[in-house]
TORDOBA-581514 format. One record per residue (C-alpha): x, y, z. Coordinates in steps of 0.1 Angstrom, whole numbers, plus 2048, in hexadecimal, padded with zeros to 3 digits. Layout:
! residues N
XYZ/...
END
This chain:
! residues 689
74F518E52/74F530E71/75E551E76/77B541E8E/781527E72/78253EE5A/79E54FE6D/7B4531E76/7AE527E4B/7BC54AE43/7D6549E5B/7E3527E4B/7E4539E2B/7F9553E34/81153EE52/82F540E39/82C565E36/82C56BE58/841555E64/859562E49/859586E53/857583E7A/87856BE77/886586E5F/8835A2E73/891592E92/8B1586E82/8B75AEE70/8AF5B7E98/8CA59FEA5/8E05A5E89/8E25C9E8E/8E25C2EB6/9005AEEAE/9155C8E98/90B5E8EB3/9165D6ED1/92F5EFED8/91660AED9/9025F8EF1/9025FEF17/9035DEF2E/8E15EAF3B/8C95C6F35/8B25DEF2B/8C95E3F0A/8C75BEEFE/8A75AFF07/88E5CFF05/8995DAEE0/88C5B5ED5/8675B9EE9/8615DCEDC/86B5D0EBC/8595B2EB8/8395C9EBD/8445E3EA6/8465C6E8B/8245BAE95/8155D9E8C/82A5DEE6E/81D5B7E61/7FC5C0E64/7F65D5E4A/80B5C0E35/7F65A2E3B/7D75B7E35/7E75BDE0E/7EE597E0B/7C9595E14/7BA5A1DF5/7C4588DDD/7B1566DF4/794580DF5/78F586DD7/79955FDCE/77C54ADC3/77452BDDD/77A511DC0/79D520DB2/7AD51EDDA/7C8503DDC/7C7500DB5/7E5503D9F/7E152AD9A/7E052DDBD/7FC51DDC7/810530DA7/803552DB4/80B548DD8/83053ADD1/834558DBB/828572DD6/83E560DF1/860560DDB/85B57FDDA/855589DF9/872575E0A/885587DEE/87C5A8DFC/87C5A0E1C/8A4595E17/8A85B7E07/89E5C5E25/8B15B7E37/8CF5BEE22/8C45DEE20/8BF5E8E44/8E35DAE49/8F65F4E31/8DE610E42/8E6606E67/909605E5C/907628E4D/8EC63EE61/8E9623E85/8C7626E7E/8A960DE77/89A620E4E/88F644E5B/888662E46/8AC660E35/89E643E25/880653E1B/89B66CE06/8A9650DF7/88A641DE7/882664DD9/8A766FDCF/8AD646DBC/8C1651DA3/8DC65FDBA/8D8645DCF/8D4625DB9/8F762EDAB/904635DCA/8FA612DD6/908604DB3/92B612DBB/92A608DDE/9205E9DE1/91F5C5DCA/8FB5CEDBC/8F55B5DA4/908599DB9/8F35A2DD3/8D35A1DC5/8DB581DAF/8E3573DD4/8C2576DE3/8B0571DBF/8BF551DC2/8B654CDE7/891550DE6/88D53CDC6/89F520DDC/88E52CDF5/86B52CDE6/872509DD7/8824F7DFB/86050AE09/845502DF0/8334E9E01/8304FBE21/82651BE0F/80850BE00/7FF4F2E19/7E250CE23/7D3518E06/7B44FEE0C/7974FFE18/78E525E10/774535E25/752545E19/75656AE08/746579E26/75E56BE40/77B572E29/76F596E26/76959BE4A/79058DE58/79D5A7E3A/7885BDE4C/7915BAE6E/7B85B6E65/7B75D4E56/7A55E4E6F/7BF5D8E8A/7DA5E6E73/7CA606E77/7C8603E98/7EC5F9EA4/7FB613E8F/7E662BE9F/7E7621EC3/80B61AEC6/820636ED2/84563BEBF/852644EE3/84D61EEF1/87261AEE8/87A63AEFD/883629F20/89F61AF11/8C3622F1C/8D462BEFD/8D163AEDB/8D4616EC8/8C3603EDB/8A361AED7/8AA613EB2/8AD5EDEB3/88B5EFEC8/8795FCEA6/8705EAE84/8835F9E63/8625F6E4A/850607E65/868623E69/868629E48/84262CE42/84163FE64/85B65DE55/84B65DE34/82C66FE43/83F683E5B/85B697E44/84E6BDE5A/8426B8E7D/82A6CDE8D/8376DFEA7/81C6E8EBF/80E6C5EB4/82C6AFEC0/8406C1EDB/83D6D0EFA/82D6F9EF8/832717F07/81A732F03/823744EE4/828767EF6/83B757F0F/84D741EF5/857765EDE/864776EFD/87B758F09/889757EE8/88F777EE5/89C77AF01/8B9762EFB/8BD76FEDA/8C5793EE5/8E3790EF8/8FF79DEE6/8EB7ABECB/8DC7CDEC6/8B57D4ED0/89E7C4EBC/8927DDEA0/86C7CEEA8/8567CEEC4/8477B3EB3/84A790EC6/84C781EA6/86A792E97/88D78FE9D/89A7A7E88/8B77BAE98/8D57D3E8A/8F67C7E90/90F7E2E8D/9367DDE88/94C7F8E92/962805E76/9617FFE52/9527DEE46/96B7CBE31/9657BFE0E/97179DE0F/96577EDFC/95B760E08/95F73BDFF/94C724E1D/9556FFE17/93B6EAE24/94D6CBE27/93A6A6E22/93A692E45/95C6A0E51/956696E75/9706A8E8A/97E684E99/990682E76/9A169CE78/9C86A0E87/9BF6BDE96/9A86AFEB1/9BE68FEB7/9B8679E9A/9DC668E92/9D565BE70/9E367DE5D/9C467BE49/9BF6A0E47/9E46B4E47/9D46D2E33/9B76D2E4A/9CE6D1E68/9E76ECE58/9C2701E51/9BC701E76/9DF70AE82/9E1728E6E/9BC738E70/99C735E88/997717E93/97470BEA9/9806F0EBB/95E6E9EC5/9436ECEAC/9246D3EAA/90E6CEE89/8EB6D5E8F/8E06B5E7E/8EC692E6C/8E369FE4A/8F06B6E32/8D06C9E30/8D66D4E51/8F86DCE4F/8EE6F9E33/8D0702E44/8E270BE62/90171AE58/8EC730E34/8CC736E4E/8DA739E74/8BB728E81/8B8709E98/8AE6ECE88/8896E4E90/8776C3E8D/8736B0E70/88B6B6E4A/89F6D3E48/88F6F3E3E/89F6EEE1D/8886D3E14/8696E4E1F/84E6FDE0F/85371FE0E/878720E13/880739DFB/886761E03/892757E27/8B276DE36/8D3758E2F/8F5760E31/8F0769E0D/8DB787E0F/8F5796E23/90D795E05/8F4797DEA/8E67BADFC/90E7C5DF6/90A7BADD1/91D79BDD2/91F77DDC1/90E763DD5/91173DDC8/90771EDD8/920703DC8/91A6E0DCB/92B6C2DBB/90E6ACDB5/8EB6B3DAA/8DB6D0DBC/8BA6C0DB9/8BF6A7DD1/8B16B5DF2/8A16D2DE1/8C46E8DE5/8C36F7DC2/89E704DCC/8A570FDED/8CA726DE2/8B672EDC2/89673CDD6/8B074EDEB/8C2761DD1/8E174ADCE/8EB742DAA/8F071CDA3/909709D9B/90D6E7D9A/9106C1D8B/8FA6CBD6F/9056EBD64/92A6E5D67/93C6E0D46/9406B9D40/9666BED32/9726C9D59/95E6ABD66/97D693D6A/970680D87/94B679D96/93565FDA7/91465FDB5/912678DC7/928691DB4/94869FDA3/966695DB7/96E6B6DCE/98C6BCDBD/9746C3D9C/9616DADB1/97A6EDDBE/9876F5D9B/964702D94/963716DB7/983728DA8/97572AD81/95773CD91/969755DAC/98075DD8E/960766D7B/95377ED96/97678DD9D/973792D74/9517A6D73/9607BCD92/94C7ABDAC/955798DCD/944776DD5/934764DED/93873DDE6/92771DDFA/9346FEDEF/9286DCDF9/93C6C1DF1/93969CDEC/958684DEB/957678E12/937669E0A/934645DFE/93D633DEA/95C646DF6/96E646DD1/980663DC5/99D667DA8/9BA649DA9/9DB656DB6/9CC67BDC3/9D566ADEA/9ED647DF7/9C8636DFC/9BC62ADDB/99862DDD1/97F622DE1/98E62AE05/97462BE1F/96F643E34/993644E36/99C647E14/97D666E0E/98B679E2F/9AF67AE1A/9A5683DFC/98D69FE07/9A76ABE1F/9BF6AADFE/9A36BBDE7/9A46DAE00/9CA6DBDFC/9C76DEDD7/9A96FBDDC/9BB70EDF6/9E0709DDE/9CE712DBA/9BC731DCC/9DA744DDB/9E7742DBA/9C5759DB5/9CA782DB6/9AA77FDCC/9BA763DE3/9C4780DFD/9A3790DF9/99276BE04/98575CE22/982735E26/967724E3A/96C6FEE3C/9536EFE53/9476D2E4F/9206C6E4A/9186ACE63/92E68FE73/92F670E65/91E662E7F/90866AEA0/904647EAF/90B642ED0/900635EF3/8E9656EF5/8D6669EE3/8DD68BECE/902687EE3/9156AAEDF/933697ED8/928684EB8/91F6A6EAA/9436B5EA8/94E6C2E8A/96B6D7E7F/9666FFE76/982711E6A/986734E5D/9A673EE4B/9B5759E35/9D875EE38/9E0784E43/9BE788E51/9B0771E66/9CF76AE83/9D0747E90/9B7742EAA/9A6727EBC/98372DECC/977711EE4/95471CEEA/938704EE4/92770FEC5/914701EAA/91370CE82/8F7726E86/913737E95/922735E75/917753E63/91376FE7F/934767E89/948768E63/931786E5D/93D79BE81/96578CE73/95F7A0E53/9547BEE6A/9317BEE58/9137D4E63/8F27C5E5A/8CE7B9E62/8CD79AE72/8B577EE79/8C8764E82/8CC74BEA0/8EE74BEA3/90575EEB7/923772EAD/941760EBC/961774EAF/95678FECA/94377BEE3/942781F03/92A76AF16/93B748F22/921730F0A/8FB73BEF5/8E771EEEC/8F2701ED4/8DF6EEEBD/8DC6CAEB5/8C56B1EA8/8B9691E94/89C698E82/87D692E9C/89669BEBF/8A16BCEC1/8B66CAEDC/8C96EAEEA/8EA6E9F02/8E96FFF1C/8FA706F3D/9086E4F3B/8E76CFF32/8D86C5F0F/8B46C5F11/8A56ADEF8/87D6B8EE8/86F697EDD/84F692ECC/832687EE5/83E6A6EF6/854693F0B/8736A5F17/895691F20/8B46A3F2F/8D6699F2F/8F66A9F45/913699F36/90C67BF27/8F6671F44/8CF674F3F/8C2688F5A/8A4678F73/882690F6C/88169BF8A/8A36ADF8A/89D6B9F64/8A46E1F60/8846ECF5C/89670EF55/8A8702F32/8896EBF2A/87670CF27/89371FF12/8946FFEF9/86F6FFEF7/871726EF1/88C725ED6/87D708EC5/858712EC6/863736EBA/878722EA0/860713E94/84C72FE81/86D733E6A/85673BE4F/84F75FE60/871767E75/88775CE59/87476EE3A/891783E2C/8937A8E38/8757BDE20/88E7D8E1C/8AD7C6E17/8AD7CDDF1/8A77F4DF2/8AF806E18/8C37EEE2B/8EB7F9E2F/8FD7DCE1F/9177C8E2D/9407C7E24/93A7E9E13/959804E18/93D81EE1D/93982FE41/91E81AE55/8FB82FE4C/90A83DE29/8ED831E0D/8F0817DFA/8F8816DD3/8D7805DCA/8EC7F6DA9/8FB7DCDBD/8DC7CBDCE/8C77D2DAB/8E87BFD96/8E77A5DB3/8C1799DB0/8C2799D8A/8E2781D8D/8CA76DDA4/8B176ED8A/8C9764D70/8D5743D7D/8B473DD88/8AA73CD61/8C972AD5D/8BD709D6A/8B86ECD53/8966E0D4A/8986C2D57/8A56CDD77/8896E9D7D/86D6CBD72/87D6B4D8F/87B6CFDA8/8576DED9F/8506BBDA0/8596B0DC1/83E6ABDE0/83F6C6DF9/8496E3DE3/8376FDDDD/84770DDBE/
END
């Protein structure tokens, strides 16, 4: 038998497989076309190029998968092919592969119809993190329906097919020629994976479309490898001098002097006038509140009345972006003020630990600082990173089970939580000390259940229902805490972590970034609205320059109680695109080093792109980039530095008690975590504790 016979013998054997998958992956395409219409331009270039870039991406991804299917008529003796354990193994192999293949498909449904996305590194989370997510899938969806549905289908399946399936298990070519098509499929796997450039699906018009143009198996494989992206690598440089000055530059207005000639530190004083007040602090990071549901900003659904009542009476930033889609990089904006460089958030990433957050500010004072989350602090790596940063821990696990009324997958119900938010400011306020509390919650997540008869929307409500009930939850906080003696002490952050979703006709659009900030303490903080473009780094500058604080900062962000420039640079991204708005234009760093522009919601040609801002956004980004350096916490923090909200005159010394008591509390709830919880986070890739 010759080499091309050998090929044509091979490809009989596995015709079902292919055919299978290449018809599979075209109907998820069209399927997905079909339910995003409305996020598609009228551009040809939408429908038809999506399916021609796709059909390659599933070539390539079919390859390697063929290459595995390979092994088993290698390694199959001439006389056994087309004999009865062949065919077995062969039916076997393809029942379950058109059972998988289904799954995808199913799969890739529910994910498109929660992220808009083809599997991406989200995904990749979810494989690692299954117990959250297997049971959040098993309250949202018909599980074992669904799965007894397409058991039943590819058995069917299988048995309507069989015929076809083994019609080309005979004749079986010579070891040699067997041994050299495995050879040269995998070597063209190799190849195509290697050759084919992500940014193929780039020229086309919108946001989804670029999406559909992809293959969801390859995606997934694709982000596994890539969870931190190489900077210099991937995106467009600037010299790294050049790249430190620029930055700097754009991080000094407003500010004092930098304290360091050194290009590669940031640190600068910032000095209040008048006494610094001693206020604590409970920030609310809400769970995909998406400023669209919200009455204040025209929803008329009256899904958030307490919200709405929030942000008549105290600050209100009518126009806040997220830096991100995920919650990750909701807290690792608003606890580290930094932009939010390629790749997972810094939370998830090595050597995130002793960096300068929100928190050191208030622990340097002495205070109690708590990161407070209503599911597992595991997931993500949150308990290591507040942990490594001198927040105590509390969450899921070391609440007490008897105030656990209510919780699904992903955590208590937020009305639980808040009732441990108060339990532990009530404990703080007991041992004479003022807190600093960051809560993450949960309910407006799916499966969108929360307690029966808490709202008019009975459980599970949607996206509808979860809005309500969270909006209801922050009633109950904000009611049960003014009952509180330290309730007129206390400032309230509620801002929310990321919308609940960016898709659009264009990509990383300002718009579908827009969440609600409010800040609100009745008697201090006047009713207010601030319309300047900002973004959650500003977060913590500007609550620290509203509680008149003095301190050493190394943050992004900008102060903007007492700002006086018209706009500073705002942040926004999805994982491998990052961007800054500017003057009116978001530049967009993509790998590949390719650079996109948009003014408005119109992409601008490349030879009218701002070369101006594309060097800023380089700068910022590329000086971002070495977080690991710029965002180390302050060496003297502990023993020299003045701390914040203390009634001491600016430049009086510091009591050395209060930051001593406040890293041995960090130490404490550090030893405090559970065994099982500290062997799942030593355990988990990309850590380096």
């Amino acid at each position: 038998m010759t080499f091309a016979q050998s090929v044509h013998a091979i490809f009989c054997r596995l015709r079902p497989f292919v055919l299978l998958f290449l018809a599979a992956q075209v109907l998820i395409r069209l399927g997905l076309t079909v339910v995003s219409i409305g996020n598609l331009s009228l551009d040809p270039l939408d429908w038809m190029v999506p399916f021609l870039t796709g059909f390659w991406f599933d070539i390539i991804t079919l390859l390697p998968i063929l290459a595995v299917f390979l092994v088993f008529p290698l390694l199959l003796p001439a006389s056994w092919a087309g004999k009865r354990f062949d065919r077995a193994v062969g039916l076997l192999v393809f029942a379950l592969f058109l059972f998988l293949t289904v799954m995808q498909g199913v799969g890739e449904y529910f994910f498109w119809d929660e992220f808009t996305t083809r599997f991406n590194f989200i995904a990749v989370d979810y494989l690692v993190y299954t117990q959250e997510v297997i049971q959040n899938i098993m309250e949202s969806y018909p599980v074992v329906p669904l799965l007894a549905g397409i058991g039943l289908l590819a058995i069917s399946g299988t048995f309507l097919l069989r015929r076809q399936v083994t019609a080309g298990f005979a004749p079986h070519p010579p070891f040699m020629n067997r041994l050299a098509v495995f050879a040269a499929t995998t070597g063209a796997a190799v190849a195509s994976v290697l050759l084919t450039p992500d940014s193929i699906t780039r020229p086309m018009p919108s946001a989804v479309a670029r999406e559909l143009g992809g293959n969801g198996l390859y995606g997934l494989v694709s982000a596994f490898f890539s969870n931190e992206i190489d900077f210099a690598n991937f995106y467009r440089t600037l010299p790294e001098k050049q790249a430190a000055e620029r930055a700097r530059d754009l991080l000094a207005e407003n500010h004092e002097p930098f304290e360091s000639a050194n290009l590669n530190d940031v640190t600068r004083d910032i000095r209040a006038e008048g006494p610094m007040l001693r206020k604590n602090v409970i920030l609310v990071g809400m769970e995909s509140m998406s400023a669209e549901f919200l009455g204040a900003f025209g929803n008329p659904k009256r899904l958030t009345p307490n919200l709405d009542r929030l942000a008549s009476e105290g600050l209100l930033f009518t126009e806040m972006r997220a830096t991100g889609t995920r919650t990750v990089r909701g807290l690792e904006a608003i606890a580290l003020s930094v932009p939010p460089t390629p790749g997972q958030s810094i939370l998830r990433r090595p050597g995130s630990d002793n960096l300068f957050t929100i928190g050191s500010v208030f622990q340097d004072s002495g205070y109690d600082t708590r990161f407070i989350y209503g599911g597992y602090g595991y997931f993500d790596n949150m308990n290591a990173f507040f942990s490594g940063n001198g927040f105590g821990i509390v969450d899921r696990g070391t609440m007490n089970a008897a105030n656990v009324h209510f919780a699904n997958a992903w955590g208590v119900s937020d009305e639980v939580l808040y009732d441990e938010v108060i339990r532990q400011a009530d404990a703080s306020v007991t041992e004479g000390k003022n807190f600093f509390s960051f809560v993450m919650t949960t309910s407006n997540h799916r499966p969108f259940t929360y307690p029966d008869g808490a709202i008019d929307i009975p459980s599970p409500g949607g996206r509808d229902g979860a809005v309500k009930y969270s909006d209801y939850a922050i009633g109950e906080l904000v009611n049960k805490a003014a009952a509180r003696p330290w309730f007129k002490d206390t400032v309230f952050v509620f801002v929310a972590d990321h919308t609940a979703s960016v898709a659009g006709k264009i990509e990383l659009d300002m718009n579908k970034y827009h969440i609600p900030c409010i800040i609100w303490s009745p008697g201090f903080v006047d009713p207010r609205r601030i319309d300047r473009l900002a973004s959650q780094v500003d977060i913590a500058p500007s609550l620290l320059a509203m509680l008149h604080a003095s301190y050493r900062s190394r943050f992004f962000g900008d102060d903007l109680i007492n700002a006086d420039e018209a706009e500073r640079p705002v942040y926004i991204s999805n994982y491998e695109r990052v961007a800054m708005i500017l003057h009116g234009r978001t530049t967009i760093l993509e790998p590949k080093k390719q650079i996109v522009q948009l003014k408005g919601d119109e992409v601008v040609r490349q030879d009218a792109i701002d070369e101006e801002a594309v060097d800023d956004t380089v700068a910022i980004y590329q000086y971002a980039s070495h977080w690991r350096d710029i965002s180390r916490r302050i060496p003297s923090a502990l023993d020299s530095v003045t701390p914040a909200f203390d009634r001491r005159p600016v430049g009086q010394p510091a009591k050395p008690e209060a930051t001593r008591a406040a890293v041995q509390d960090h130490a404490h709830h550090t030893a405090a975590l559970t065994k099982p919880e500290r062997q799942h986070i030593l355990g988990m890739p990309g850590l380096s504790r």
